[in-house]
Residue frames as qw, qx, qy, qz and C-alpha x, y, z in Angstrom:
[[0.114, -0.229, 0.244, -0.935, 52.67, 36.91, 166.49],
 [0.141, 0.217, 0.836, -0.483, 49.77, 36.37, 168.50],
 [0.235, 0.367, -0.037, -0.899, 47.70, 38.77, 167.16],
 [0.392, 0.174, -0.713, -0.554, 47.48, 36.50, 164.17],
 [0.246, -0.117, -0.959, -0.082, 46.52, 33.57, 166.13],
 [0.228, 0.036, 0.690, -0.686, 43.95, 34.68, 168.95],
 [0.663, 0.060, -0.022, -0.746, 40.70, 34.28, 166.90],
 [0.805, 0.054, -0.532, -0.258, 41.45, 30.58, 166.33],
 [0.151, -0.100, -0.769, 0.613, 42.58, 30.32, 170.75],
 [0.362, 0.014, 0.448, -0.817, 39.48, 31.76, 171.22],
 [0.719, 0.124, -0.588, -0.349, 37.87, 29.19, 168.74],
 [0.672, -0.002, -0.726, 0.146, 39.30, 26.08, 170.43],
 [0.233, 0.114, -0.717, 0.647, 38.59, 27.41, 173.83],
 [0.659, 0.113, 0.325, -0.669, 34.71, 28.02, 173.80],
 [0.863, 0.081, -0.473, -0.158, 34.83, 24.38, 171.58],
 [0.277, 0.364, -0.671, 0.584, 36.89, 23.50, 175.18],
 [0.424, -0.758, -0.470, -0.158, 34.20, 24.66, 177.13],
 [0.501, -0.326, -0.271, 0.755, 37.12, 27.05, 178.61],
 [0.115, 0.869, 0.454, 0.162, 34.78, 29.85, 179.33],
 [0.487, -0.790, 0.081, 0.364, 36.94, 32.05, 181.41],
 [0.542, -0.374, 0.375, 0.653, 40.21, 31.46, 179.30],
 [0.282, 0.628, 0.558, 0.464, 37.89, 32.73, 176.00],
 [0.024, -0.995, -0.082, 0.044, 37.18, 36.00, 177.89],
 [0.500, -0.419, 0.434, 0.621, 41.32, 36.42, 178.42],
 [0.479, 0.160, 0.656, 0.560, 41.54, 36.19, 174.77],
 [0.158, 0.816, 0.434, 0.346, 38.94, 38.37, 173.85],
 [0.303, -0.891, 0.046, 0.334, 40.25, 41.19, 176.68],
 [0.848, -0.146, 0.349, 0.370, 43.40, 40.59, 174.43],
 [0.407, 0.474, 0.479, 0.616, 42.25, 41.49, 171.13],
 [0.002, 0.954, 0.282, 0.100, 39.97, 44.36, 172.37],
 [0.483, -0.669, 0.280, 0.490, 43.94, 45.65, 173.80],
 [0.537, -0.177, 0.429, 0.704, 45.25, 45.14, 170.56],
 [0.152, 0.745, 0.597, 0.255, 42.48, 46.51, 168.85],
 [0.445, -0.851, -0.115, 0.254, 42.76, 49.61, 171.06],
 [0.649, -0.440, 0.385, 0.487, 46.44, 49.97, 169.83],
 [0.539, 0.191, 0.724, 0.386, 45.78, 49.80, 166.73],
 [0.031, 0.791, 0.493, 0.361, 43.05, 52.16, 166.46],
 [0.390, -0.761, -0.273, 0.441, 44.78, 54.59, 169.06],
 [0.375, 0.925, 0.063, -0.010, 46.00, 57.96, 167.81],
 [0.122, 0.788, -0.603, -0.030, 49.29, 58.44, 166.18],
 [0.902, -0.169, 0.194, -0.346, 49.70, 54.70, 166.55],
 [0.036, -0.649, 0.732, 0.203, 52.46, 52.36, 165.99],
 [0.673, 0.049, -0.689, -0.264, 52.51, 49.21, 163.90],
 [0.829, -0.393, 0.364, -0.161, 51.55, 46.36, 166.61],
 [0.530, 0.386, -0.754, 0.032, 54.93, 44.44, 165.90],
 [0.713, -0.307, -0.609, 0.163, 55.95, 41.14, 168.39],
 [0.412, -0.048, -0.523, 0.745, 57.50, 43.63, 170.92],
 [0.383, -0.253, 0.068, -0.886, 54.55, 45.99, 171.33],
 [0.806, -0.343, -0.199, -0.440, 52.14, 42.46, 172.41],
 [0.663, -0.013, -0.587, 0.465, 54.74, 41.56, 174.30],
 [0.136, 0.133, -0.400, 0.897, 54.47, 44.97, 176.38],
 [0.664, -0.253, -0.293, -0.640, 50.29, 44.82, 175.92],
 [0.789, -0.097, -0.603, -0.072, 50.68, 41.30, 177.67],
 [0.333, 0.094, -0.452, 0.822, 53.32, 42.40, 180.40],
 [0.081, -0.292, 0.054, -0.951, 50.99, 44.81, 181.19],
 [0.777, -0.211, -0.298, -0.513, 47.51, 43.10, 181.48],
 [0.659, -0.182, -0.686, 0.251, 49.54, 40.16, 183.42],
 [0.218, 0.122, -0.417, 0.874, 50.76, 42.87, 185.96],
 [0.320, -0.349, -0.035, -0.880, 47.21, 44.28, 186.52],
 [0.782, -0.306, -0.473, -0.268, 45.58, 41.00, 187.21],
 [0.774, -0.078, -0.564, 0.277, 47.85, 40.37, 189.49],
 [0.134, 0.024, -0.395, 0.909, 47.64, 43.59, 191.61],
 [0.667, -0.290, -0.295, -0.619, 43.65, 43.46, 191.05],
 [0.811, -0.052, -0.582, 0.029, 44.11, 39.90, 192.55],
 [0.154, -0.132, -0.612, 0.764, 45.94, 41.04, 196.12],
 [0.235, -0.075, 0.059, -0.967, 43.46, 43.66, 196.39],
 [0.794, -0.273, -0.270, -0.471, 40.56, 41.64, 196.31],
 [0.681, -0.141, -0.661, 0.283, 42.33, 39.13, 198.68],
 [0.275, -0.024, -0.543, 0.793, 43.10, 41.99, 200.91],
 [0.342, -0.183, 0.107, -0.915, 39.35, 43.16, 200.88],
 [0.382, 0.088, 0.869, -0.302, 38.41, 39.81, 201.57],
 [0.783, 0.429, -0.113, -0.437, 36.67, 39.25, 197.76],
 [0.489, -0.416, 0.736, 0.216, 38.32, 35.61, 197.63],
 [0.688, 0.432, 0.545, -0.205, 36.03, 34.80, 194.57],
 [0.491, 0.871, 0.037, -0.009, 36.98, 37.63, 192.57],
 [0.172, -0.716, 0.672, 0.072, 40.75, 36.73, 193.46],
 [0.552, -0.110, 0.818, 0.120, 40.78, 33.66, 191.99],
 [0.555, 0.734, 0.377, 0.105, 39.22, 34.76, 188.65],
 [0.379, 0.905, -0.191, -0.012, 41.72, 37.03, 188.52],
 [0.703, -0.372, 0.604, 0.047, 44.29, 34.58, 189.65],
 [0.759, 0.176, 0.609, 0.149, 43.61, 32.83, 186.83],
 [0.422, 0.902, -0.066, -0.056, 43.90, 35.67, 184.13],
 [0.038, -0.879, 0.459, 0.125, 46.64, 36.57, 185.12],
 [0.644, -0.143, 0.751, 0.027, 47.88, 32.53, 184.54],
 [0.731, 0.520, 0.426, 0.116, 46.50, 32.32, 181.07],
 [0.046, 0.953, -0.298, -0.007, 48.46, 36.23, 180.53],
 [0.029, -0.880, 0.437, 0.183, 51.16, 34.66, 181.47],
 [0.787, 0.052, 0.579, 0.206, 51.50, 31.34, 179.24],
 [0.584, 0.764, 0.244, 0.129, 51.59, 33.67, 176.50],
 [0.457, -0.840, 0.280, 0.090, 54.16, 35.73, 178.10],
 [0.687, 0.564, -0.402, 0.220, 57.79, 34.79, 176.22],
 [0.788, -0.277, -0.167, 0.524, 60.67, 33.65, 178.84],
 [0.110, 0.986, -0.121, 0.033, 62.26, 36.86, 179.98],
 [0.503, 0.763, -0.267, 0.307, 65.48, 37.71, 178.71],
 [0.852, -0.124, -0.312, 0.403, 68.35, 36.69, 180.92],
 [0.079, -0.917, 0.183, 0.346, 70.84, 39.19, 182.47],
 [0.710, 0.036, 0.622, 0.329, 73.19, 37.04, 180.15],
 [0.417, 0.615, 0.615, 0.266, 71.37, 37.95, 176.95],
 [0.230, -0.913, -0.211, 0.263, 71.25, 41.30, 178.17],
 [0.226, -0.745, 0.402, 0.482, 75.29, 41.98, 178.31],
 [0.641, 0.107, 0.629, 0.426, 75.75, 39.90, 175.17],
 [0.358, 0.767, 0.469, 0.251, 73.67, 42.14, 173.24],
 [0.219, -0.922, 0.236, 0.215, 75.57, 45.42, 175.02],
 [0.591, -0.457, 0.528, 0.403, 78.74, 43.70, 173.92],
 [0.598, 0.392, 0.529, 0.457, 77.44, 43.90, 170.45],
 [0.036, 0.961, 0.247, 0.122, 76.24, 47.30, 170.57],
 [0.443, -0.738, 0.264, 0.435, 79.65, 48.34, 172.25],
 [0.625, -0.028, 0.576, 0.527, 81.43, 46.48, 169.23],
 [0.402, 0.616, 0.424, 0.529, 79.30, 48.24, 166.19],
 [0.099, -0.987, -0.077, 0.099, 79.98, 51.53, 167.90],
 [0.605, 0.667, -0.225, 0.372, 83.80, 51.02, 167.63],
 [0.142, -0.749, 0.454, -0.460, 84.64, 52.11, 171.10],
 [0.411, 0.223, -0.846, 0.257, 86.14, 49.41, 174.02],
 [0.143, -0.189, -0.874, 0.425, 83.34, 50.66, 176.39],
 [0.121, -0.797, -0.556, -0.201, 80.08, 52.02, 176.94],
 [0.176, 0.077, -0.163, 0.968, 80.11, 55.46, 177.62],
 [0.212, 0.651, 0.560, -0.467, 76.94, 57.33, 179.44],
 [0.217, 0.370, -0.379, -0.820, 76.29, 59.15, 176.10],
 [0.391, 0.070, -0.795, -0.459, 75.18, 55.94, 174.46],
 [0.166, 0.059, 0.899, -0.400, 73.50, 54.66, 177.37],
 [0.578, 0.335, 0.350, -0.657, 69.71, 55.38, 175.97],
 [0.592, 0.541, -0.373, -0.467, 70.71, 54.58, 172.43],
 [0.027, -0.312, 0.921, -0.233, 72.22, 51.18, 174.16],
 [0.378, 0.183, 0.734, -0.534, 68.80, 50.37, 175.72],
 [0.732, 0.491, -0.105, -0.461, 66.78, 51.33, 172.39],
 [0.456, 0.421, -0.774, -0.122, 69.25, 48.48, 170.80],
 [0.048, -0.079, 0.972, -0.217, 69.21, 45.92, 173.14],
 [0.481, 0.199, 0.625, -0.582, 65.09, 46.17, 173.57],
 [0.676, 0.463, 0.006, -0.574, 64.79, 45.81, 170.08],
 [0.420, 0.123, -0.884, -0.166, 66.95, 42.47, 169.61],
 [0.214, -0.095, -0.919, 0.318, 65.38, 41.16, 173.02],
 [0.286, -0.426, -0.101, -0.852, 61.61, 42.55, 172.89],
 [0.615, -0.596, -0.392, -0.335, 60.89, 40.17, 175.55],
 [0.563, -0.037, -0.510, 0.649, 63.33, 41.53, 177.77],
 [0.180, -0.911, -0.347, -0.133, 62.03, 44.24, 180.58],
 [0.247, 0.860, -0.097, 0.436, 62.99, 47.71, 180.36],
 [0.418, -0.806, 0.407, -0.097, 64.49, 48.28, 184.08],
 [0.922, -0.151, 0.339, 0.108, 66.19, 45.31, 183.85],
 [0.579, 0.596, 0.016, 0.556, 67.81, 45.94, 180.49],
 [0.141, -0.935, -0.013, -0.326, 68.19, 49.77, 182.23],
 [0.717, -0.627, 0.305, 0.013, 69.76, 48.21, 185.45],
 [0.886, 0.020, 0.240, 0.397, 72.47, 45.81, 183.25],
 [0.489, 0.703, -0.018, 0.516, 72.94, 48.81, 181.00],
 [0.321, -0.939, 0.076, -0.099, 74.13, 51.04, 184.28],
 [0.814, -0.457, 0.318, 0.167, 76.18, 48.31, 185.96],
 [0.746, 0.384, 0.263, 0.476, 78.02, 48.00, 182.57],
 [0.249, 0.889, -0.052, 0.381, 78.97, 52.11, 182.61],
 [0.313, -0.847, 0.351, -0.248, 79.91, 52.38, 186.27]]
């Protein structure tokens, strides 16, 4: 899990002199930190800093137009780069492949020959939790195409 490692990335990256890619890291923890400490809270497992990460990449990178389109080219390229370090951490998403395999398993331990819209949510909750670095619409979208 990451979680575990970031204090010793943020180690080797101000001994780097990689000031910039130290703050990333720290914005990281203070996210997981945040989680952690947030009411009613859920364990931070790999698929919750997978969705923390998702998330943070996505912002930089709509911060990042915006400032291009207000003509801040400075502060687009600092966030450029977040969003670049965000996503090295970032797991390969999930295939559509991966996707129906897993449905095909879920179909199988249900017993039935196809997916039926009943199961369709209880589908998605299965599949995101073998493939946490798969994204939700996506899963959502495979899980449709597979009913109708």
């Amino acid at each position: 899990m990451i979680n575990d490692e970031l204090n010793k990335m943020i180690m080797a990256a101000m001994k780097g002199g990689e000031k910039a890619k130290a703050e990333v890291y720290r914005a990281i923890k203070s996210e997981f930190l945040k989680f952690k400490t947030a009411k009613d809270a859920k364990p931070l497992d790999e698929a919750a800093e997978i969705s923390i990460l998702r998330k943070m990449q996505k912002e930089r990178v709509d911060d990042a137009a915006l400032f291009e389109q207000n003509g801040r080219s400075d502060l687009a390229e600092s966030t450029k780069y977040e969003a670049e370090v965000l996503a090295e951490l970032l797991p390969q998403e999930a295939s559509e492949e991966d996707i129906r395999k897993q449905i095909d398993v879920f179909i199988a331990s249900t017993g039935e020959t196809t997916l039926e819209k009943k199961n369709m949510g209880a589908c998605i909750k299965f599949v995101k939790a073998q493939l946490p670095n798969a994204d939700g619409k996506k899963v959502s979208t495979v899980v449709m195409s597979v009913i109708g």
